[in-house]
N, C-alpha and C positions, 0 to 999 in steps of 0.2 A: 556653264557646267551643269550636267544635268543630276538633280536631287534623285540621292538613293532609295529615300526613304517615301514611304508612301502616305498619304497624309494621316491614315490610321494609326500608322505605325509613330509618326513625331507625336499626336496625342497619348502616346503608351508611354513613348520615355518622357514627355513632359509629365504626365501625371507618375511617374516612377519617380521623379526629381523631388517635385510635389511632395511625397512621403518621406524620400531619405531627407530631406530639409525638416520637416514636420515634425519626423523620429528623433533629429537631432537635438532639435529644439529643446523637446520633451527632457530629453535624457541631459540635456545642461541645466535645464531649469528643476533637474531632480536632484542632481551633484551640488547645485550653488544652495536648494537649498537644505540637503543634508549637512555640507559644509557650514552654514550659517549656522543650524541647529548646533551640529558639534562646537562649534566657538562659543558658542550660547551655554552649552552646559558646562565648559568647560572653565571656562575664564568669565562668564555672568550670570551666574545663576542667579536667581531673582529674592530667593531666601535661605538662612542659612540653617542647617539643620544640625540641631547637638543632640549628641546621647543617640540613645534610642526613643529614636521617634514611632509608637507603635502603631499610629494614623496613618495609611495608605496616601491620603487625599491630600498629607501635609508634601509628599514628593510630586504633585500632580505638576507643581511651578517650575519646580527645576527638570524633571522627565517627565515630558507629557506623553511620547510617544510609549515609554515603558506604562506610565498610568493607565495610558488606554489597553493595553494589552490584559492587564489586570481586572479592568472592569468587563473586559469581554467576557469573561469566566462567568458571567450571572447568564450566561446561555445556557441553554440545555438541552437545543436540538443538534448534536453532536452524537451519532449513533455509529457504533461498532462494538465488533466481537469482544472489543478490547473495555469494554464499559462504555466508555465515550462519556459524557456530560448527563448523562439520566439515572436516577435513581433508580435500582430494580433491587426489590428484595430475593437476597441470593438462596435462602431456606427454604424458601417457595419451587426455588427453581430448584434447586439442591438438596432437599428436605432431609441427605444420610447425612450432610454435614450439621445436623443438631445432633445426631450421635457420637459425631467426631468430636464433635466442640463440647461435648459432655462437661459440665463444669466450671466452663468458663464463659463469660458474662456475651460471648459473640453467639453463643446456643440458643439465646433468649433474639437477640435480633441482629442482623449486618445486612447492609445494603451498599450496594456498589458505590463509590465515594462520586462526588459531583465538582464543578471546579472550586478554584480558593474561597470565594464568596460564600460559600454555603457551609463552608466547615466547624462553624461554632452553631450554626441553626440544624445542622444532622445528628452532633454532638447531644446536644441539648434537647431532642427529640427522638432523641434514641431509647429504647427500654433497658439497655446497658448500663445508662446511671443512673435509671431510677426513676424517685421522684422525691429528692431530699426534701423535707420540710425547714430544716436549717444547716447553718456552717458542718456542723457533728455528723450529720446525719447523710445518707448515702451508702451503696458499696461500694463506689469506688474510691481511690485513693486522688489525689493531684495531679499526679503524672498523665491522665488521660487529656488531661490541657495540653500536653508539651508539644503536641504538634498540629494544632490545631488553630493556635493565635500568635500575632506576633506580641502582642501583652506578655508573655512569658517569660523572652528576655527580659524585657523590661521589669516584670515583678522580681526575676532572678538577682539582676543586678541592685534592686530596691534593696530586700529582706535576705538573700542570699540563699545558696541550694540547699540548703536542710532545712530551710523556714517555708522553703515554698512546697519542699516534697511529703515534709511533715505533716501532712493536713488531708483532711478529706477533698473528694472534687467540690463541694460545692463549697466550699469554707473561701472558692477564689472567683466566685460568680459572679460579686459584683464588680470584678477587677478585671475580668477576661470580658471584657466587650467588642477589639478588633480578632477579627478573621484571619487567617493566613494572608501576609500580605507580605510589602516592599524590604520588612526591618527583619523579615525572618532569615534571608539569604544574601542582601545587598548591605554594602555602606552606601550611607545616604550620601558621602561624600563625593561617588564617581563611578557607584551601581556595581564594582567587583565584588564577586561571590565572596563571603565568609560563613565562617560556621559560627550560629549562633546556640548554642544549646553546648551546655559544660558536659553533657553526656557523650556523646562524639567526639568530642577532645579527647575525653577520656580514654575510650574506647580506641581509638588511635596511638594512644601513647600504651596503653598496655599490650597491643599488638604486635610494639615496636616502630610502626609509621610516624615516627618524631620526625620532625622536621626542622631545618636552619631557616632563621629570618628571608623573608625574601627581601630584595634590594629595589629599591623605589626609583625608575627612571623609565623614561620614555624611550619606547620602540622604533628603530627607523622604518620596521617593516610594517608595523601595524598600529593599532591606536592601544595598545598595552600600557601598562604603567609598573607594571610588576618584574621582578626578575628574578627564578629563583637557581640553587645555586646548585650545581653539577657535580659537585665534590669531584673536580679535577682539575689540574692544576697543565698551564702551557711554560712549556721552557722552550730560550729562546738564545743562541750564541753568538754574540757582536762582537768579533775580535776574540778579545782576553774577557770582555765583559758579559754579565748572564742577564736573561730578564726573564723576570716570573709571573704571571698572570693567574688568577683562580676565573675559570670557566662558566660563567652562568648563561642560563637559558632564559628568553620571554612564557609567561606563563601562557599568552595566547597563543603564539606562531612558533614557539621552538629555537625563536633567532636569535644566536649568540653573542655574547661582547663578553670583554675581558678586562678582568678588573686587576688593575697595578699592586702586585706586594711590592717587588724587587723589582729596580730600575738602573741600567749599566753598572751592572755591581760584580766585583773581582768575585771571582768562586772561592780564593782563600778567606772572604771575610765571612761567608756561608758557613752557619753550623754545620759539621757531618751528617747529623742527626736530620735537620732541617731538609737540608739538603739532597739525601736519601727520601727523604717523608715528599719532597716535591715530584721527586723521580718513581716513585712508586705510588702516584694519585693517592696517599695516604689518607682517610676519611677524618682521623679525627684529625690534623693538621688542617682538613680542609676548613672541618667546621669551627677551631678557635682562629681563623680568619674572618669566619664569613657570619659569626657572632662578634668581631669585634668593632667598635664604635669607630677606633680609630685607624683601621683601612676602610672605611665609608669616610669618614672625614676627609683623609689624604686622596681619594678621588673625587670628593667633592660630591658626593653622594648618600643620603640618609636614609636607614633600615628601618624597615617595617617591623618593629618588634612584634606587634600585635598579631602579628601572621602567625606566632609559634605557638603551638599546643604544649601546654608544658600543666606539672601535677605536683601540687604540695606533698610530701609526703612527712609525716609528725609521728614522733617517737614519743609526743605526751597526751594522755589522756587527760578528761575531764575530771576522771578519778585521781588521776596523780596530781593534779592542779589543787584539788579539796585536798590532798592526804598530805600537800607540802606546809614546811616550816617557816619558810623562807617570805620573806614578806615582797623580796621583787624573786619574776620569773626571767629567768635568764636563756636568750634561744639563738642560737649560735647557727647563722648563715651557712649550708657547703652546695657551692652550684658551681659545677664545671665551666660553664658559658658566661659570656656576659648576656642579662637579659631585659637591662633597664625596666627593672621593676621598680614602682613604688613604693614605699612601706606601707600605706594603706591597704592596697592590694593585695599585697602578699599576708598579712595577718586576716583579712578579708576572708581569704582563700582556706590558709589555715584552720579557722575558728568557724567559720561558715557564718560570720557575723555581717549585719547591713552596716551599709554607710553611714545611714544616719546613728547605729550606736556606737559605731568606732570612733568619731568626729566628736565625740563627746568625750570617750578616754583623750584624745590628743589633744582636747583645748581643754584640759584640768591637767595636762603633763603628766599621766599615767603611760604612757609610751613614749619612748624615746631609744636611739643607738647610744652604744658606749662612748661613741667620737663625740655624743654629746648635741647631735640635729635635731630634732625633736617634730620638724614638721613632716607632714603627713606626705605628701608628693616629693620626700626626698628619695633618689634611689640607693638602693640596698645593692651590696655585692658578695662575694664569697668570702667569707669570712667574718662579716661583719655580726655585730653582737645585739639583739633587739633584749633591751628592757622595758618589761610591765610588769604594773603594779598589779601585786596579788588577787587583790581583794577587791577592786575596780573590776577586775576581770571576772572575778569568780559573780560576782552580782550582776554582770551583763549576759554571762553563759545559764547563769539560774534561771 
C-alpha cells in the first residue's frame, strides 16, 4: 500500500502529537496540583488562626498563593492613566485643586495611593497628619487609620468604637503597625469577603441594605460555601399534599437549592395567613424562616449569624444612667429576628465598652438576665430582660 503522507509531512504530525501530549501533561499536572492545594486549605491547613489576626504573614501557611499576591503590592512599576502602583503628587499636576480643597487637610498634600504595602508608610509621611509630638497632639482625628491597617479592627474589637475614634491620629501610633492586609476583608477561616469596619454596617443598615443570615453549605456548582436567601418561597402539589421550600441563591455562582419548611403536608393544616404569605413571596415570612435556628437545624444546616449587619439602637443615655434612682438598670430585649447574639456583645455594642472591662462587670455578677444566666456567651432573645448594676456601670462609663 502505498504511504500518503510524505516524509515531511509525518514529521509535522509527529511533532503536532509531541505538543498535544506535552500540553496535556502540563494542564493535568496544573488541575492535580491546584486540587491538592484546595484539599490543603481546606481540610489541612497547617495553623489555626483566631480573632483577628492583624499580621499578613500569620495566613502565609494556610494561603500561600493569596500571600503572594499581597506581597506583590511592594511593586511599583505598574503605570497607567489610572495611577497604577507610583506615587505622583496630584497638586503638582493639578495645582487648582489646592483651591478646591481650600480647607481641608488634602490642600496641603495628596499623592496618588500605591499598593497595600505602602499605606501606613504614605499615611505617616504625609503632611496631612502633621508632625504630632505626642498622643494629644496632631490635626487629625483617629479615623484617618481606618482604612489604612488591618490593626483597626483589631483595636476596634480591643477598646470598642468610641474608644478608638475618640482620640487623636496619633494617640494609636504605636498600635497601628500592620498595613492593609489579609484581616481587613477575608476570614482567616476560608478567605470569604466580610466587612470589617462597624462604619459600613452601619451605613448599610440605615440605607435600608439589611440583610438575613446567609446559610452555610457547599455549592455543587462551584467551591462556594455561602448561601444567601432569596426571599422566595417554591410551592409544590403531591396529590392532596403541599411542599414548601424557601429559595436561596450561592453567593458565588447564583446556583439555587431549596431549603425544606413543609413536607407532604395537607393544605387544611396550613395557616391561611401562612399560607397566603407563601403564595405571595411574602418578605417578612421569608425572613422569620431564614433567621430561624430551627429550619437550619431540621435540614441539617447552620447559619452564618455573623454575616448580618445589625444596630444597637438605646433609648438611655449616659445622662439618664447618672440622674437614675434605681440601683439595678433594667433593659428590656425587642428584636424581630432571631440573631444569636451573645450578651457580651450586645451590651458591647450598646455601651461602646471593650472586652476586657465588660469581663470584669460579669465575673463580680454585675450583669446578669432576669432567667437568672449570668454568663457572658449566653444568648439573648426578644424579650429577654438584662440586669446591671448601677454603679458598676456608671464607674466603667466614667
Amino acid at each position: 500500500m502505498k504511504d500518503k503522507f510524505k516524509p515531511w509531512q509525518r514529521w509535522v504530525l509527529f511533532a503536532l502529537a509531541m505538543a498535544v501530549i506535552f500540553a496535556s501533561g502540563v494542564i493535568i499536572s496544573f488541575l492535580m496540583e491546584h486540587s491538592a492545594e484546595v484539599v490543603n486549605v481546606d481540610y489541612k491547613k497547617k495553623i489555626k488562626i483566631n480573632g483577628i489576626e492583624a499580621r499578613s504573614i500569620i495566613f502565609a501557611e494556610n494561603y500561600p498563593r493569596e500571600y503572594k499576591t499581597w506581597v506583590d503590592t511592594t511593586s511599583t512599576d505598574l503605570h497607567s492613566r489610572l495611577n497604577g502602583r507610583t506615587s505622583i503628587d496630584v497638586l503638582a499636576q493639578r495645582p487648582e485643586m489646592v483651591i478646591l480643597w481650600a480647607g481641608y487637610a488634602f490642600s496641603k498634600d495628596y499623592s496618588t495611593p500605591r499598593g497595600h504595602m505602602y499605606a501606613l508608610q504614605d499615611i505617616v509621611h504625609s503632611l496631612r497628619t502633621g508632625a504630632p509630638m505626642g498622643g494629644a497632639d496632631g490635626p487629625q482625628f483617629a479615623s484617618c487609620w481606618v482604612c489604612k491597617s488591618s490593626d483597626v479592627p483589631r483595636m476596634i474589637e480591643a477598646i470598642g468604637v468610641d474608644s478608638f475614634y475618640n482620640n487623636k491620629w496619633a494617640a494609636w501610633g504605636a498600635e497601628i503597625v500592620n498595613p492593609i492586609g489579609c484581616a481587613d476583608c477575608h476570614e482567616p477561616k476560608n478567605m470569604d469577603l466580610h466587612i470589617s469596619r462597624p462604619s459600613l454596617t452601619e451605613a448599610f443598615s440605615r440605607q435600608g441594605r439589611d440583610n438575613t443570615p446567609l446559610l452555610i453549605k457547599k455549592c455543587s456548582h462551584c467551591d462556594g460555601d455561602r448561601f444567601y436567601c432569596s426571599d422566595k418561597f417554591r410551592m409544590n402539589a403531591q396529590k392532596k399534599n403541599i411542599d414548601v421550600w424557601l429559595i436561596y441563591r450561592c453567593v458565588k455562582c447564583d446556583n439555587t437549592c431549596n431549603i425544606t419548611l413543609l413536607s407532604r403536608t395537607k393544605p387544611d393544616l396550613i395557616d391561611k395567613k401562612l399560607f397566603h404569605s407563601f403564595s405571595m413571596n411574602d418578605r417578612e415570612a421569608a425572613w422569620q424562616y431564614a433567621f430561624s435556628a430551627g429550619m437550619a437545624s431540621k435540614n441539617k444546616l447552620q447559619i452564618d449569624y455573623d454575616s448580618v449587619g445589625y444596630e444597637v439602637i438605646s433609648n438611655i443615655s449616659f445622662e439618664d444612667i447618672m440622674n437614675m434612682n434605681n440601683a439595678i438598670i433594667s433593659i428590656r430585649i425587642e428584636c424581630d429576628f432571631e440573631l444569636n447574639l451573645k450578651l457580651l456583645s450586645l451590651i458591647k455594642r450598646c455601651f461602646s465598652l471593650s472586652t476586657t472591662r465588660l469581663k470584669h462587670l460579669f465575673e463580680e455578677g454585675n450583669i446578669s438576665l432576669l432567667s437568672g444566666k449570668t454568663s457572658p456567651k449566653c444568648k439573648v432573645k426578644n424579650g429577654d430582660i438584662i440586669l446591671i448594676d448601677r454603679k458598676s456601670l456608671i464607674d466603667i462609663l466614667g
